[in-house]
C-alpha positions in Angstrom: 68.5 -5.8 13.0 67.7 -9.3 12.1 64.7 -11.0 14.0 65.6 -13.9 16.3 65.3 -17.3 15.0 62.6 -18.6 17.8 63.5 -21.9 19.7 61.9 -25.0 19.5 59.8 -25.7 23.1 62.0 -27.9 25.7 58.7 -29.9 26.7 58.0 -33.2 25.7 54.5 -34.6 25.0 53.7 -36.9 28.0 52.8 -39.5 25.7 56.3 -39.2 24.6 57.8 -39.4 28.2 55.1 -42.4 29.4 56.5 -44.6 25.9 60.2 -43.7 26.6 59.4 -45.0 29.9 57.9 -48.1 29.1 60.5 -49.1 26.5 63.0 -48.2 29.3 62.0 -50.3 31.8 61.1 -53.4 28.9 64.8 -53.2 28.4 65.6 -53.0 31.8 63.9 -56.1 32.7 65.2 -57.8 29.5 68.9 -57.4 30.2 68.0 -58.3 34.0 66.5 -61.7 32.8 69.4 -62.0 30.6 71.5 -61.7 33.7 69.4 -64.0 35.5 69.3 -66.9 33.1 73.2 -66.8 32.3 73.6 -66.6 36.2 71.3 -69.8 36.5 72.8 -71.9 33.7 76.6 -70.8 35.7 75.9 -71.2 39.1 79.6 -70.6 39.9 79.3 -66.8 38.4 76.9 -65.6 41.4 73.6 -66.1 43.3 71.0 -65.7 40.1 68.9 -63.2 42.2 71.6 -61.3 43.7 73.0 -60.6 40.1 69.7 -59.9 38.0 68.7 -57.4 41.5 72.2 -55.1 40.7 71.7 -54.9 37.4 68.4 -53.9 37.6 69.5 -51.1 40.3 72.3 -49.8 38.4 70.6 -49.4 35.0 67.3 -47.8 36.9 69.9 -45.5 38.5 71.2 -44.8 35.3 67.8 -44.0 33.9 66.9 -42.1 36.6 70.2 -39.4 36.3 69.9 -39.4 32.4 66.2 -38.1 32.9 66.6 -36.0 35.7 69.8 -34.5 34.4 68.4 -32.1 31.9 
C-alpha cells in the first residue's frame, strides 16, 4: 500500500493574517477616498460622506465573509 502524501497545515502565520489585514483595509480606505473625492468634485452624484460610508461598509462586509468563510 502506498503511504499518504501528507497535507500541507491550513494555518496561517499571524504575521501573515495581521499584513493581509493591513493591506486590506489600505485599500479599503483608498477606494473610499476615491469615492469621496469623485463624489465632492460631482456634487450632483450624492452626499460625499454618505457615498465614501457605503462603500466602506460593503467592501469591509465583503472582507469580513471572504475571511470568515473558510
Amino acid at each position: 500500500m502506498k503511504d499518504a502524501i501528507p497535507l500541507p497545515s491550513q494555518s496561517l502565520d499571524p504575521n501573515v493574517l495581521a499584513l493581509l489585514g493591513l493591506v486590506a483595509a489600505l485599500v479599503i480606505l483608498t477606494i473610499s477616498g476615491i469615492a469621496l473625492y469623485v463624489t465632492y468634485q460631482h456634487p450632483a452624484l450624492a452626499q460625499p460622506l454618505t457615498v465614501a460610508a457605503g462603500v466602506a461598509a460593503v467592501l469591509l462586509t465583503a472582507v469580513g465573509l471572504a475571511l470568515t468563510r473558510r
